[in-house]
C-alpha positions in Angstrom: 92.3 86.5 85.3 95.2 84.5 83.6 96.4 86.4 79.6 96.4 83.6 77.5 99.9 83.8 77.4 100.2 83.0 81.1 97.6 80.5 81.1 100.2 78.6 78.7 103.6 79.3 80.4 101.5 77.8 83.7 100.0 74.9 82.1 102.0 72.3 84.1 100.7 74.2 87.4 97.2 74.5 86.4 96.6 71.4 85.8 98.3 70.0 89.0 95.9 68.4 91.8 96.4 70.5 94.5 97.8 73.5 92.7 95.1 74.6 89.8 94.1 77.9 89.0 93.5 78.7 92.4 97.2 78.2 93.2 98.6 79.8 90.9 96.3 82.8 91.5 98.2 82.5 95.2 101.6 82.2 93.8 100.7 85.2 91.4 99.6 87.7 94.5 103.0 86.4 96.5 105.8 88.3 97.2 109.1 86.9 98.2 112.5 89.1 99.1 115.4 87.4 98.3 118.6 88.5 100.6 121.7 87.7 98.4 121.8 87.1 94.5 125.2 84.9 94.5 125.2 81.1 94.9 122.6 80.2 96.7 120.1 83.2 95.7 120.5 82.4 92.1 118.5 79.2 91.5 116.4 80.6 94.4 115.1 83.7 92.5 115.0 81.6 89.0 112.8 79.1 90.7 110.4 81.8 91.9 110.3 83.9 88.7 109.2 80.9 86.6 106.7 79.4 89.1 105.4 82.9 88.4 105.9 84.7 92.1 103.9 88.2 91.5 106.8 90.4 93.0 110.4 89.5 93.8 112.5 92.3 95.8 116.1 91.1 95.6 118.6 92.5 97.7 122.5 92.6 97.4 125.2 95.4 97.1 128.3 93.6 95.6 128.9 93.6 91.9 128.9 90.5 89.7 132.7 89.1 89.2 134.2 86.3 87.1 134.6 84.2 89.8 131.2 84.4 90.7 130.3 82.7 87.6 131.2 78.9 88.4 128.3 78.9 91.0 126.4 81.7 90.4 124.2 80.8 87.7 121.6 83.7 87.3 124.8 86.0 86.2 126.5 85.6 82.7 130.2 86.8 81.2 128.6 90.5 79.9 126.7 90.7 84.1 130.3 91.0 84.8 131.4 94.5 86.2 127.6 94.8 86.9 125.5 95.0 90.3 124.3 92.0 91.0 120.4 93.1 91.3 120.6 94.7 88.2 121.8 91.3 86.6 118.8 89.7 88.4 116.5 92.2 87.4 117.3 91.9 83.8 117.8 88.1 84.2 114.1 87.7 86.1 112.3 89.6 83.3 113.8 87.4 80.5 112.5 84.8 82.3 109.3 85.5 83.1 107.8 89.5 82.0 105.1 88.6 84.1 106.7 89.3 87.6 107.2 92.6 89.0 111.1 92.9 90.2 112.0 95.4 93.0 115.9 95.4 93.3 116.6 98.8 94.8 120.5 99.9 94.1 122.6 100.4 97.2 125.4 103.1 96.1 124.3 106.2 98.1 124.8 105.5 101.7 121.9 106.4 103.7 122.3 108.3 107.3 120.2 106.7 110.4 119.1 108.4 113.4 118.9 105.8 115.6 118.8 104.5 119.7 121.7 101.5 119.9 119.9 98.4 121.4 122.1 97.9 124.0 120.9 101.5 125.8 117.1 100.0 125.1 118.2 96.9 126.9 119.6 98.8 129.8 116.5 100.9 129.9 114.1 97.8 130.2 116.2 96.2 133.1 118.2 93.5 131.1 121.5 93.7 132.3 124.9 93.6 130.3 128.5 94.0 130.6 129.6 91.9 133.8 126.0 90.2 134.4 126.1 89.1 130.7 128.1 85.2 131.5 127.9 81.3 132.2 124.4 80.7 130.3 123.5 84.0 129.9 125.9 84.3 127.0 123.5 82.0 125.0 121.0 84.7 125.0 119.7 86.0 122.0 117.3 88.8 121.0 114.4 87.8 119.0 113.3 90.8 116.8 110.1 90.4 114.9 108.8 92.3 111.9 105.2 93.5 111.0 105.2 90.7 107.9 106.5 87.6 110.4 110.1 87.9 109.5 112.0 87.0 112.5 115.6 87.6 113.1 118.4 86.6 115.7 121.0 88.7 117.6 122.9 87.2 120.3 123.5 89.5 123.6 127.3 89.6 123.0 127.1 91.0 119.8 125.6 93.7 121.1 127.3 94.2 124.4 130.0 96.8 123.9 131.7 95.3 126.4 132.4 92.4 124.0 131.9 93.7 121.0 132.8 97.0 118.7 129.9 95.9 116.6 127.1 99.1 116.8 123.5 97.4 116.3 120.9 100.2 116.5 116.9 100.5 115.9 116.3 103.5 113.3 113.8 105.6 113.1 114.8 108.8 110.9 116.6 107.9 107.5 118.6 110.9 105.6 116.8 113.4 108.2 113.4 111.6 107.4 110.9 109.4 108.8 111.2 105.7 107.7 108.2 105.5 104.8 105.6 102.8 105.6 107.6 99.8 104.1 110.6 100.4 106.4 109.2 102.6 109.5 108.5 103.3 112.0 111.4 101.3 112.9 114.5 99.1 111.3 117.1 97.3 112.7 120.5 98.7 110.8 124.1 96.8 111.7 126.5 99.1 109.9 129.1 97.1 108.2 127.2 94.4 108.0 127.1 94.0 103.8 124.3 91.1 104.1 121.2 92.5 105.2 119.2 89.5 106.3 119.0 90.7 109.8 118.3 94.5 109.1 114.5 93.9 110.2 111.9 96.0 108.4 108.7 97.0 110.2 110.2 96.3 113.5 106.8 95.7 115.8 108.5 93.0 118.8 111.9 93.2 120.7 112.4 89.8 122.9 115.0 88.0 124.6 114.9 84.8 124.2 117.2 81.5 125.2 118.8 79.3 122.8 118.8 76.0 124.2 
């Protein structure tokens, strides 16, 4: 059931034909992660917090800057100096106190025991090095997450002959298993700051041709 409080801050959604109480119920039990909290993640996570999204995990290691500012518009001139999912955490529950915020901080490096993908390629037959040209080089791997997340790697990037780029599937983190929200396996592409294609819950490994 809606507090009375909510049922006023969602008035305009309640009483929408195709949205109602029902809906908002839906938006209410959602949960969205938001990759990035700079231009584009901004209005993004606003929007969410006051449609009233019941849990927003926002991800991002960089810090907020002055520059950011211009575009940036979750952040203000004190967020400066600060890390970005702390300004969106406090920025989210000004918004709305009714959505739960999950933005884990990022300053202890974690250690992954991991298999690179392009040994688990070679062990499943799909060849790379010199068999990896003409229209072959358009070929991607497809890795698919417990939840439905998808993301896309292309051959080359993780062919060491054409690239010093490490991509690896995890399975131990700081000496431990991967807990239940990570595990049993993650994609991790060290160096890679944005971590829209470290895949969570990894269930599906699939090549795939990008026509």
């Amino acid at each position: 059931m809606f507090s009375p409080d909510e049922i006023e801050r969602y008035a305009r959604h309640i009483v929408l034909h195709g949205v109602g109480g029902p809906g908002q119920q839906k938006l209410r039990a959602a949960r969205v992660l938001v990759v990035g909290a700079g231009g584009l993640g901004s209005p993004l996570i606003q929007y969410l917090a006051a449609a009233g999204i019941g849990e927003i995990g926002v991800l991002d290691d960089d810090k907020v800057s002055l520059s950011n500012l211009q575009r940036q518009v979750l952040h203000g001139t004190t967020d400066i100096g600060r890390a970005k999912v702390e300004s969106a955490k406090a920025a989210i529950e000004r918004l709305n106190p009714h959505v739960k915020v999950t933005a884990p901080l990022s300053n202890a490096p974690a250690t992954f025991d991991a298999v690179a993908l392009s040994l688990i390629l070679e062990k499943a037959g799909i060849g790379l090095g010199d068999t990896l040209k003409g229209k072959r080089l358009a070929s991607c791997l497809l890795v698919e997450a417990a939840d439905g997340y998808r993301a896309v790697i292309a051959l080359p990037e993780i062919d060491p002959a054409f690239s010093d780029k490490q991509i690896v599937l995890a399975y131990l983190k700081d000496g431990k298993p991967l807990d239940e929200k990570e595990g049993p396996y993650r994609i991790v592409i060290p160096g890679e700051k944005r971590m829209a294609r470290w895949v969570r819950q990894v269930t599906t490994l699939k090549i795939v041709d990008v026509q």
